[in-house]
C-alpha positions in Angstrom: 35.4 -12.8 27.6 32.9 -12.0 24.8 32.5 -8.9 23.8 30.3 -7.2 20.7 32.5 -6.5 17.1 31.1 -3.4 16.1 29.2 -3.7 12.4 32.2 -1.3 11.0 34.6 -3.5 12.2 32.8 -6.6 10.9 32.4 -4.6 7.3 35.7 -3.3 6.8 36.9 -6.6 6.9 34.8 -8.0 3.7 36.3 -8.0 0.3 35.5 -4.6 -1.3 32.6 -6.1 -3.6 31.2 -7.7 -0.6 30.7 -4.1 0.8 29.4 -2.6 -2.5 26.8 -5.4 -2.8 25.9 -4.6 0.8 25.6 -1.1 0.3 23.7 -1.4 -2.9 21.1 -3.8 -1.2 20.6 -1.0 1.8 20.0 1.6 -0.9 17.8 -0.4 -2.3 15.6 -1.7 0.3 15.9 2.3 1.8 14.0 3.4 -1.2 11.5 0.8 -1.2 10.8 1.8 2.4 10.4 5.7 1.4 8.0 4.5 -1.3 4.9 5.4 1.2 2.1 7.3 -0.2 -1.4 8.1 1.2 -4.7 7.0 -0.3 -5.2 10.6 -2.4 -1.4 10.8 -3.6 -1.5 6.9 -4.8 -4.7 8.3 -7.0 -3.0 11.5 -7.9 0.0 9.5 -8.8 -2.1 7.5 -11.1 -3.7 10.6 -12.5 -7.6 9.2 -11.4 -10.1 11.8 -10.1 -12.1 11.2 -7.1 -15.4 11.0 -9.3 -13.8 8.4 -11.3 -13.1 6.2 -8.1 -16.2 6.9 -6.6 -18.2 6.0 -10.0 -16.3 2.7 -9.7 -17.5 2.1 -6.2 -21.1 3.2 -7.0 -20.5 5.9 -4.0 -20.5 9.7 -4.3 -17.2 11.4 -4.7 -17.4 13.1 -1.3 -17.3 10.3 0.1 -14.2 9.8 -1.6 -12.7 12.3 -0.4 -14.0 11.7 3.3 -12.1 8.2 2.7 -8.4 10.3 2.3 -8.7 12.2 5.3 -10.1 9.6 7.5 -7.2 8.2 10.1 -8.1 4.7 10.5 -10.2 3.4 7.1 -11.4 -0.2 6.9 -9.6 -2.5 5.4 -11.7 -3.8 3.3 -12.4 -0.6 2.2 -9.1 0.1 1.7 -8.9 -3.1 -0.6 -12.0 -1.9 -2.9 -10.5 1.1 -3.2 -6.9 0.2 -4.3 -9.1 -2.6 -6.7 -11.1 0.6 -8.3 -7.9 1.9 -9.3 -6.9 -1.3 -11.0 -4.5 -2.2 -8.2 -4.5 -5.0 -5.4 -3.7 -3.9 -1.7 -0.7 -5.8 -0.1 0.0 -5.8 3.3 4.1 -6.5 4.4 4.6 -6.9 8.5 8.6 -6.1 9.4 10.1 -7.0 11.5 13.6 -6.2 13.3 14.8 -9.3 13.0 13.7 -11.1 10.2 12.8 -10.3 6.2 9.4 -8.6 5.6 6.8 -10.7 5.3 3.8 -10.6 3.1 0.6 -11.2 5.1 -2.0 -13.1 3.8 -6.0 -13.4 4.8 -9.2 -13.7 2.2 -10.0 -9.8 2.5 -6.7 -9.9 1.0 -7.1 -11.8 -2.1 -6.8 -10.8 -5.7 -9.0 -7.9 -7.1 -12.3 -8.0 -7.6 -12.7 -7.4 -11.6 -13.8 -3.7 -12.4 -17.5 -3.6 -11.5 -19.8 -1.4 -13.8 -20.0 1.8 -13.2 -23.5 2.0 -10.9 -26.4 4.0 -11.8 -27.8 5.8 -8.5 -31.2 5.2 -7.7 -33.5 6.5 -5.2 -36.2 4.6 -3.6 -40.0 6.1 -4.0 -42.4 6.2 -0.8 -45.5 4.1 -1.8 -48.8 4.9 -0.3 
């Protein structure tokens, strides 16, 4: 009758570097998966002000800062954000059962090069 071998079981019984290169892989990937970080501590991390972001974006900085507290941004808003700090947004679906995978879609493709930091204008009523 089958029966399930416990993951200890099936462990113990691999040559010692065959464990150590086990373990070393889970503490590797384990650390790539605690590597989270909101939109305002990715900036922060990178040592950019909100003003400089929202300069890049031709917006004003509160909207920056509306942008980090918001729950559910856009994600193409997302992806001209990440771009205005000089980075391109990745998305990774996992999965139980299989490797991560990188998802790909045209929203998604390489950064946009730096645009100009944008003058604001305002528009005059004509008579």
């Amino acid at each position: 009758m089958y029966r399930p071998i416990p993951l200890e079981e099936v462990l113990a019984a691999m040559p010692k570097e065959r464990q150590e290169a086990i373990a070393k892989r889970g503490a590797e990937l384990l650390a790539k998966v605690k590597r989270r970080m909101t939109l305002a501590e990715l900036r922060k991390g990178r040592k950019i002000s909100q003003a400089t972001v929202a300069d890049a974006l031709g917006i004003g900085q509160m909207q920056i800062s509306r942008l980090e507290k918001r729950k559910d941004p856009r994600l193409s808003t997302m992806q001209r954000t990440v771009a205005a700090m000089g980075g391109q947004l990745t998305m990774i679906a996992t999965f139980p059962d299989q490797e991560p995978v990188i998802l790909t879609s045209p929203l998604l493709a390489p950064p946009l090069p730096a645009s100009p930091i944008k003058a604001k204008t305002r528009r005059v009523k004509t008579a």
